[in-house]
Backbone as a printed PyTorch tensor [residue, N CA C, xyz], in Angstrom:
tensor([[[ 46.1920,  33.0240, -32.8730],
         [ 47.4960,  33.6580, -32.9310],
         [ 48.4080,  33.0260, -31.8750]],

        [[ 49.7310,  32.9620, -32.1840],
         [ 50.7000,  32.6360, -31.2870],
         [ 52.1010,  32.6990, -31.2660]],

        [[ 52.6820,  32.9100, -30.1800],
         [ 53.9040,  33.4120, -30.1940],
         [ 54.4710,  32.4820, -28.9770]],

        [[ 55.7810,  32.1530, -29.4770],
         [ 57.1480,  31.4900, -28.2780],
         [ 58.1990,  31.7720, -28.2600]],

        [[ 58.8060,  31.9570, -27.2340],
         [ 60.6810,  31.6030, -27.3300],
         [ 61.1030,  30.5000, -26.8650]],

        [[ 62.1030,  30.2360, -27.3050],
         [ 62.9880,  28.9160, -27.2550],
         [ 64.3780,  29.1000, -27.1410]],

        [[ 64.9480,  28.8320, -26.0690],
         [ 66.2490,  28.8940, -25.9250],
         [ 67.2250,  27.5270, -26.4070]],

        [[ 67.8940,  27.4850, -27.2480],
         [ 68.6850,  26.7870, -27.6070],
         [ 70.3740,  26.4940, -26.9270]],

        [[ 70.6590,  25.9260, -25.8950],
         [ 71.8620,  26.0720, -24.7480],
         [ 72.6500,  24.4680, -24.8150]],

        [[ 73.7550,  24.7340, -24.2400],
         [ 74.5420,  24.0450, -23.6810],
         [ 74.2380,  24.1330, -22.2540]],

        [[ 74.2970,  22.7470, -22.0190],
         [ 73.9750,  23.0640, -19.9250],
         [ 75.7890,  23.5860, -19.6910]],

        [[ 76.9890,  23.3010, -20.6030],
         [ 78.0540,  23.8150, -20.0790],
         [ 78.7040,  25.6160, -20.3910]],

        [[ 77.3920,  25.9800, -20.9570],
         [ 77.6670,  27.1090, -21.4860],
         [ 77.4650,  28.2330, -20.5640]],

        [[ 78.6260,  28.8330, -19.6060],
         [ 78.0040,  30.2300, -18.7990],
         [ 76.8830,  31.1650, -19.1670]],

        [[ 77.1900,  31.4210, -20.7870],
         [ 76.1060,  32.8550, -20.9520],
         [ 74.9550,  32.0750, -21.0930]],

        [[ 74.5050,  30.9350, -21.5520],
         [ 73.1150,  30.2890, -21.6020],
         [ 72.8370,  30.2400, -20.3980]],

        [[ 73.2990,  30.0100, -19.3520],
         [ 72.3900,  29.9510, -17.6900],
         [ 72.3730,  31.7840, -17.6710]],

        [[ 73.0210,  32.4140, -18.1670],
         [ 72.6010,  34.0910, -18.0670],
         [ 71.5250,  34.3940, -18.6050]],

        [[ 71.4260,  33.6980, -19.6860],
         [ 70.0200,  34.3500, -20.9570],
         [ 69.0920,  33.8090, -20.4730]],

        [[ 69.1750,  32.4890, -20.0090],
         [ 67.8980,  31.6430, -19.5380],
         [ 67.4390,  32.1510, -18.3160]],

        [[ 68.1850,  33.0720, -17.7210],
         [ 67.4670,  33.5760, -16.4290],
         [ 66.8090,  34.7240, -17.0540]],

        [[ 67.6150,  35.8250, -17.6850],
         [ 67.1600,  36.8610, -18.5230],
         [ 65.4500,  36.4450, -19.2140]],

        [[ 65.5940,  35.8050, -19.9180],
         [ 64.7480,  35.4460, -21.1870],
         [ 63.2110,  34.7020, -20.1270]],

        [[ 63.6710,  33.8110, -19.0790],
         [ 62.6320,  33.0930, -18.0760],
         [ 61.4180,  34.1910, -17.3520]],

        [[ 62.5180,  35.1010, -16.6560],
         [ 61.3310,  36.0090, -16.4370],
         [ 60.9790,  37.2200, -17.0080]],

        [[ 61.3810,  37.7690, -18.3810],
         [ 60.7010,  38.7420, -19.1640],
         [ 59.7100,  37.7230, -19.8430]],

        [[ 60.0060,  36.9900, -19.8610],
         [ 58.4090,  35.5910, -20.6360],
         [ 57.2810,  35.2120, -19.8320]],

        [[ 57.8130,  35.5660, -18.3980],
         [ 56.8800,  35.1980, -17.0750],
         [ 55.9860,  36.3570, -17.3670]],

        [[ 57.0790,  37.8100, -17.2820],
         [ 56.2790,  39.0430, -17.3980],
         [ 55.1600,  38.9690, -18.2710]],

        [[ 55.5180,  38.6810, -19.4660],
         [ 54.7620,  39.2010, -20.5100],
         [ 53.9860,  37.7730, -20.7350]],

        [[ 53.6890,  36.7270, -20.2860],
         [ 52.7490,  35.7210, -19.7910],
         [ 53.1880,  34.7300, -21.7100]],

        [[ 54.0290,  34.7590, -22.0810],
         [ 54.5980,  34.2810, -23.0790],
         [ 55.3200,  32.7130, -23.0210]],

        [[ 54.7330,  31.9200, -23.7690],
         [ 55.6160,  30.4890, -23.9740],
         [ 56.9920,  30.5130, -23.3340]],

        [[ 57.8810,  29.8190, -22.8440],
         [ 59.2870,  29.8170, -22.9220],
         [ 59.7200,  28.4450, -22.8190]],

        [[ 60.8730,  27.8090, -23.4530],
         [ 61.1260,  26.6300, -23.3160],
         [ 62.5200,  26.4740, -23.2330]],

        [[ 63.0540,  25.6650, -23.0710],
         [ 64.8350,  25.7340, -23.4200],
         [ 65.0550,  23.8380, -23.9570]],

        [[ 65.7880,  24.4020, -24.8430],
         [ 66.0350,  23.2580, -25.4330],
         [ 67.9340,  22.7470, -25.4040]],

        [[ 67.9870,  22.0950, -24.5230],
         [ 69.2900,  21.8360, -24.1140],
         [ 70.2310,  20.5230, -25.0850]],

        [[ 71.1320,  21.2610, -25.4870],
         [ 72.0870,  19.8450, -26.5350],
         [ 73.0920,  19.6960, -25.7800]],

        [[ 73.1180,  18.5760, -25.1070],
         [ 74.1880,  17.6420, -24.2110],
         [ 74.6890,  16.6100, -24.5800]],

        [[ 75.3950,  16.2460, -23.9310],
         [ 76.0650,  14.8170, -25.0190],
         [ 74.6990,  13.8690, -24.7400]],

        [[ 74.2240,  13.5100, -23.5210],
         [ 73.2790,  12.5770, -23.4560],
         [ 71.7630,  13.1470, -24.0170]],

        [[ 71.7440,  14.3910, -24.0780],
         [ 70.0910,  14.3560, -24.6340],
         [ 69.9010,  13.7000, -26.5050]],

        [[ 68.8050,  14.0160, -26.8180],
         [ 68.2700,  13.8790, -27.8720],
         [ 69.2900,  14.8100, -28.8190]],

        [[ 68.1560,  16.4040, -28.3060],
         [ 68.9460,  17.4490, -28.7840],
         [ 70.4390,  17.7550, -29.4570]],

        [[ 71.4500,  16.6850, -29.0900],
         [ 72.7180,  16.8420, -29.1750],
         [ 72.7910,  16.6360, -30.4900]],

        [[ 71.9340,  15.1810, -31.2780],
         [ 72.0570,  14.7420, -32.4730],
         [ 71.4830,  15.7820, -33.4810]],

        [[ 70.5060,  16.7890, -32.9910],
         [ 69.9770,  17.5350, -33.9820],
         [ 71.0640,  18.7240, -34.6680]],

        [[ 70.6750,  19.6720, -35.3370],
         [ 71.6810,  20.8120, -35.6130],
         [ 71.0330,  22.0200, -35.1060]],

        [[ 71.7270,  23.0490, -34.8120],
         [ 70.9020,  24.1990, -33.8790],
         [ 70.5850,  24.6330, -35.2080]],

        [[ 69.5010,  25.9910, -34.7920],
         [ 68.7650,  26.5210, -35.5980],
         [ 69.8930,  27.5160, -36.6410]],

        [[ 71.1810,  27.6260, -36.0350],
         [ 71.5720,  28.5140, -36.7160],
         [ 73.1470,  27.6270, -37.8470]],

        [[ 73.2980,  26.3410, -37.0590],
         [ 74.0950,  25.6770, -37.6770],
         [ 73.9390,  25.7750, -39.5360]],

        [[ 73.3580,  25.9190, -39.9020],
         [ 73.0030,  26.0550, -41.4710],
         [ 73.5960,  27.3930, -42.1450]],

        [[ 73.6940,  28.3790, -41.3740],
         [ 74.0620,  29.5850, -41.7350],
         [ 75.5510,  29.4690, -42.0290]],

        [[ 76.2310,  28.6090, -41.1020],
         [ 77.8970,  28.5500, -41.0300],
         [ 77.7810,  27.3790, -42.7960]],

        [[ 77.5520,  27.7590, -43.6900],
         [ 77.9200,  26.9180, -44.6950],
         [ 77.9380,  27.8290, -46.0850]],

        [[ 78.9550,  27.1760, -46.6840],
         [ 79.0420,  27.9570, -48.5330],
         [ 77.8960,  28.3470, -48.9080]],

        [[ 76.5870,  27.2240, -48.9320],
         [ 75.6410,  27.2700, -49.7820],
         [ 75.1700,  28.4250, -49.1740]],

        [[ 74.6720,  28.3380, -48.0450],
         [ 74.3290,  29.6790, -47.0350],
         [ 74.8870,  30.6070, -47.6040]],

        [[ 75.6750,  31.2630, -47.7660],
         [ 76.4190,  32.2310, -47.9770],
         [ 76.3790,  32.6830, -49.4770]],

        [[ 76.5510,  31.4520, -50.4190],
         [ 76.2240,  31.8760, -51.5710],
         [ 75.1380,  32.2060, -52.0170]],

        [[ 74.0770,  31.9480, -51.1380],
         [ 72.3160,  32.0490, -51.6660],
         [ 72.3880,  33.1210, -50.9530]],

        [[ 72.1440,  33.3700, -49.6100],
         [ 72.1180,  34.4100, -48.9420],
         [ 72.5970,  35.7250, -48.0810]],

        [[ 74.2690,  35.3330, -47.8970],
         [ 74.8420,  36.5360, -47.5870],
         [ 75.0440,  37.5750, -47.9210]],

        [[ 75.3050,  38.4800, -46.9790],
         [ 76.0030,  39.8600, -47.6730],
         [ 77.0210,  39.7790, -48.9560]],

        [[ 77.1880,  40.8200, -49.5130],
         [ 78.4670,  41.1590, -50.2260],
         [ 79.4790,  40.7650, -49.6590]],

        [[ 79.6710,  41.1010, -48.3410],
         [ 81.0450,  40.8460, -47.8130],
         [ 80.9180,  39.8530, -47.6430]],

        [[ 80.2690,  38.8520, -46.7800],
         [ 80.1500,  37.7110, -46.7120],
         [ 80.7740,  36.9300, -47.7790]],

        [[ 80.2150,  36.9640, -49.1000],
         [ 80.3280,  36.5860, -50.2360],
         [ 81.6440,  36.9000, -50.6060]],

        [[ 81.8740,  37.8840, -50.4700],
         [ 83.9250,  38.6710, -51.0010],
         [ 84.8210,  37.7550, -50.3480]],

        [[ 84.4430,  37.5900, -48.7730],
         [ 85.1740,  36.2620, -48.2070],
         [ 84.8920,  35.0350, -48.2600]],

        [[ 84.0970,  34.4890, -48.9310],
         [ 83.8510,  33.3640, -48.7940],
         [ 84.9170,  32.4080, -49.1020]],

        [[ 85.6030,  32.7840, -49.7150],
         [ 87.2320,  31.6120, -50.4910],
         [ 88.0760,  31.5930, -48.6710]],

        [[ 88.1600,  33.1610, -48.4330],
         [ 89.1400,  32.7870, -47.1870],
         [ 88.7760,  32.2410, -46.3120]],

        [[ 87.2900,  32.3970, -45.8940],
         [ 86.6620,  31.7650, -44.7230],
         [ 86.0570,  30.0090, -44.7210]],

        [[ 86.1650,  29.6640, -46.3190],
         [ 85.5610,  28.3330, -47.0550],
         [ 86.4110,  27.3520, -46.1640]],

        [[ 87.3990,  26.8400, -45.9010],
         [ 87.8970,  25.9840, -45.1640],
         [ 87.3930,  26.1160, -43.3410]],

        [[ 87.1610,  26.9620, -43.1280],
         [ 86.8170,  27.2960, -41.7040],
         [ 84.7640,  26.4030, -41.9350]],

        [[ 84.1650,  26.7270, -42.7410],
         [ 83.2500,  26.6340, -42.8720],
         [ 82.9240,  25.0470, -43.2760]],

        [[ 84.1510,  24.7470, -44.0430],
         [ 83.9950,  23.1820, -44.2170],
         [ 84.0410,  22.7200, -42.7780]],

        [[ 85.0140,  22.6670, -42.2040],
         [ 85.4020,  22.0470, -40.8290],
         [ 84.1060,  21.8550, -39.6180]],

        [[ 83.5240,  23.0950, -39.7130],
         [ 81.9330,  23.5490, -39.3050],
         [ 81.3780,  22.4240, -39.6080]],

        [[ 81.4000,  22.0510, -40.8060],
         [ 80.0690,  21.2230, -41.2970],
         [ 80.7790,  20.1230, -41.2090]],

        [[ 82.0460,  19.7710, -41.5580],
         [ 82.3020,  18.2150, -41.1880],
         [ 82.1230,  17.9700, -39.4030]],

        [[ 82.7660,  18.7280, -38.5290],
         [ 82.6600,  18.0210, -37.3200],
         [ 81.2670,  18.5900, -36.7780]],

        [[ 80.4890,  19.1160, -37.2070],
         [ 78.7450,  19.8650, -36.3710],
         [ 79.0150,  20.6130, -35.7330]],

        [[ 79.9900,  21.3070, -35.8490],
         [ 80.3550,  22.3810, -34.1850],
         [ 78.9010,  23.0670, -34.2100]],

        [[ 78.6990,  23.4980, -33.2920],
         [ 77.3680,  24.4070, -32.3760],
         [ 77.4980,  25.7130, -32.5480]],

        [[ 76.9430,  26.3570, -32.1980],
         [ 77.2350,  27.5320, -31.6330],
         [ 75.8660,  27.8460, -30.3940]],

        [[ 76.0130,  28.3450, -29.4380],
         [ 75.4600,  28.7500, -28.1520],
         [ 75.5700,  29.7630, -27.8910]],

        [[ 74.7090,  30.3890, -26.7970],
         [ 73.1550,  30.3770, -27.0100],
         [ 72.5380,  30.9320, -28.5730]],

        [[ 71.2880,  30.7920, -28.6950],
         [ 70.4800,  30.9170, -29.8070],
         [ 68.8390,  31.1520, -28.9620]],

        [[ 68.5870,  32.1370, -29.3320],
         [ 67.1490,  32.5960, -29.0510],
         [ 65.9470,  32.7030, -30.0240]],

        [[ 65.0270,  31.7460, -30.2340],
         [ 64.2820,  31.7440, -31.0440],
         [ 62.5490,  32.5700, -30.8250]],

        [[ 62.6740,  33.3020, -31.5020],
         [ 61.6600,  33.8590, -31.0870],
         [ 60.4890,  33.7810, -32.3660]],

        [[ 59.4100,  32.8490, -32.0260],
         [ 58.7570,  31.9370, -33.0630],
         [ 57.1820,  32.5210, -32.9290]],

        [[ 56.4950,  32.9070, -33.9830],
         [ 55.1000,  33.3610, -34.1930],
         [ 54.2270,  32.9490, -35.0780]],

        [[ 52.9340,  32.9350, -34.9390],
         [ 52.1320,  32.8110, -36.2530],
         [ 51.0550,  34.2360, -36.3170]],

        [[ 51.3190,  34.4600, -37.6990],
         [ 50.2410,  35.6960, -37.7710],
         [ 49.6970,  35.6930, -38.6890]],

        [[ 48.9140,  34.4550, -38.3480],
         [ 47.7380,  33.9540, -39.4160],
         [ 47.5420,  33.5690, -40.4010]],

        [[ 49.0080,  33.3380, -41.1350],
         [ 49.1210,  33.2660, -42.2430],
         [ 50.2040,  32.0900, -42.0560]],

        [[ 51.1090,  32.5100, -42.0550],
         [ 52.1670,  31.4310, -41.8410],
         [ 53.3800,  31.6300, -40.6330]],

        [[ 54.0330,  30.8550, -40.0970],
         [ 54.7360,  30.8650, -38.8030],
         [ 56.0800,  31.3710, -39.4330]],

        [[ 56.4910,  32.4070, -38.4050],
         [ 57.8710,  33.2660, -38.5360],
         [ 58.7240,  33.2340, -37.5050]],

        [[ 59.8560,  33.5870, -37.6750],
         [ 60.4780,  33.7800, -36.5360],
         [ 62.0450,  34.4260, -36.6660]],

        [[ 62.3040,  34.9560, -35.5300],
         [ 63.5340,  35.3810, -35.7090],
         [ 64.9970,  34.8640, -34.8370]],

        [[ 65.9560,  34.6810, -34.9810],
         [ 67.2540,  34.0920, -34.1600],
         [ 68.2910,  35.2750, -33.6730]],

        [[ 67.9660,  35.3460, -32.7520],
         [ 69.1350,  36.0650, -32.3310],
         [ 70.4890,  35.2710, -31.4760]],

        [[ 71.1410,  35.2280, -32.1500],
         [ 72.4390,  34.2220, -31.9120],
         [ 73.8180,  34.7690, -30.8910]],

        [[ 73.8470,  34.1390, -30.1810],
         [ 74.9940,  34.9060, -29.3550],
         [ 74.7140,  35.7760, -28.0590]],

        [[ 75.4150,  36.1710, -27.0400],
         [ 74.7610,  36.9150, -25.7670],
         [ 76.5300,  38.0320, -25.8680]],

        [[ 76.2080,  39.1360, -25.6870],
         [ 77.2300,  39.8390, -24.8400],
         [ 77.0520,  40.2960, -23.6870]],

        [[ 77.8290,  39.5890, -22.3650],
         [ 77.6930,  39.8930, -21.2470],
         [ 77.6110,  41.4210, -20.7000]],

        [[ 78.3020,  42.3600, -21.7820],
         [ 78.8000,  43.7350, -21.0820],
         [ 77.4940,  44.2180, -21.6160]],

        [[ 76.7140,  43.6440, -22.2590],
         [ 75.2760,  44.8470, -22.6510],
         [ 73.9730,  44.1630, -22.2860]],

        [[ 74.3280,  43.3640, -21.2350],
         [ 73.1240,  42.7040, -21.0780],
         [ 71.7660,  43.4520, -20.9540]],

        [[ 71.8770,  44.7190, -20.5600],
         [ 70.2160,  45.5430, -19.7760],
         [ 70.4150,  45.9530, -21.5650]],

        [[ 70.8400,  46.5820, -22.0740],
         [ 70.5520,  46.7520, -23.5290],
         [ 69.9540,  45.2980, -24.4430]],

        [[ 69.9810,  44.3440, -23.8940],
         [ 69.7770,  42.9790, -24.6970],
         [ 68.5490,  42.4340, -24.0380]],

        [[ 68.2090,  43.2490, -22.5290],
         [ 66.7100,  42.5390, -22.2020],
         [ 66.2820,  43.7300, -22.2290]],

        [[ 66.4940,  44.9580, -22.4190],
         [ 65.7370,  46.1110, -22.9910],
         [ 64.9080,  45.7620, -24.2330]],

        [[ 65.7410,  45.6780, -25.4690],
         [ 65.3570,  45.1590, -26.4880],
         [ 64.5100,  43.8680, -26.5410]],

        [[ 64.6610,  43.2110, -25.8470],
         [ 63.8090,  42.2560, -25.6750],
         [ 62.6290,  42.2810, -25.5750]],

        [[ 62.7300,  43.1450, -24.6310],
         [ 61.0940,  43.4240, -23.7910],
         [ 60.1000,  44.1890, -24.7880]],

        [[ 61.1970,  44.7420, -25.6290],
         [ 60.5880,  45.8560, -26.3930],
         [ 60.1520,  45.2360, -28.0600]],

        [[ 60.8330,  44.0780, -28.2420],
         [ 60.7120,  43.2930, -29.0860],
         [ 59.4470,  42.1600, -29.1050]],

        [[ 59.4380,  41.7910, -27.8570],
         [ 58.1770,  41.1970, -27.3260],
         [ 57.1620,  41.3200, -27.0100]],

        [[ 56.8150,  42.6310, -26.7000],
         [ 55.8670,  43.4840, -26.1560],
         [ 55.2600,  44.1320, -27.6520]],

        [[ 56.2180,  44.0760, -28.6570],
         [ 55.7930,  44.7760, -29.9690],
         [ 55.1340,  43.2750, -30.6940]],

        [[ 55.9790,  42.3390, -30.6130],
         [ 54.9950,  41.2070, -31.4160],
         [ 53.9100,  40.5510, -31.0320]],

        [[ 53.8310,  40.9780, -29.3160],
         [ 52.7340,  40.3360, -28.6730],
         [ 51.4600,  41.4580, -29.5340]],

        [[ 51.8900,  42.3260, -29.4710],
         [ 50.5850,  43.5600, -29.7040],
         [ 50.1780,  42.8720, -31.2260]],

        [[ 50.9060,  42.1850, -31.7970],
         [ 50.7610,  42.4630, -32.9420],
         [ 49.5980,  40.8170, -33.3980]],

        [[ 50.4840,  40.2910, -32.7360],
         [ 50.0790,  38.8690, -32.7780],
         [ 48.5410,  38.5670, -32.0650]]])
């Protein structure tokens, strides 16, 4: 069995040096993988697409979004092209990656809000502590 997180950051991104402190030692706690995977202009990383870059697209949306999602898709379709022509990013991205024996899962939680942070490593802990048991 096994379980990781992976932080997905900009080294110029404020809330990624927040989460990565957040996320570093609830992973210490709970004796859990942690890695950070940084996209800079000079790394590797930069050329790849984040885990969540795929979601910002039509096809995305037409296979898998909400209703609403889908209701907007005409108004939001030019915003979404632009996405995919220039690669924009989006930062931070928290991957929280498992295998439970069967096949490897995982979930993304995309984005940080500074004003709820103890609610966001609450959940965390509580999120981690539930898949560790499980895993």
């Amino acid at each position: 069995m096994f379980i990781e997180v992976i932080l997905e950051a900009d080294i110029h991104c404020p809330y990624c040096a927040v989460v990565e402190k957040i996320v570093k030692r609830i992973c210490s706690d709970l004796n859990i993988p942690f890695s950070v995977k940084y996209a800079t202009p000079r790394s590797i990383a930069s050329y790849e697409d984040t885990v969540v870059f795929h979601t910002y697209s039509r096809d995305w949306i037409e296979r898998f979004g909400s209703n609403d999602q889908k209701k907007s898709l005409s108004k939001i379709a030019p915003i979404l092209d632009l996405i995919q022509r220039r690669g924009l990013q989006s930062y931070p991205n928290l991957i929280i990656r498992w295998y439970d024996g069967v096949r490897f899962k995982e979930i993304v939680i995309r984005g940080y809000d500074a004003e709820k942070a103890r609610d966001f490593a609450r959940n965390l802990i509580s999120l981690l502590r539930g898949l560790k048991r499980f895993v």
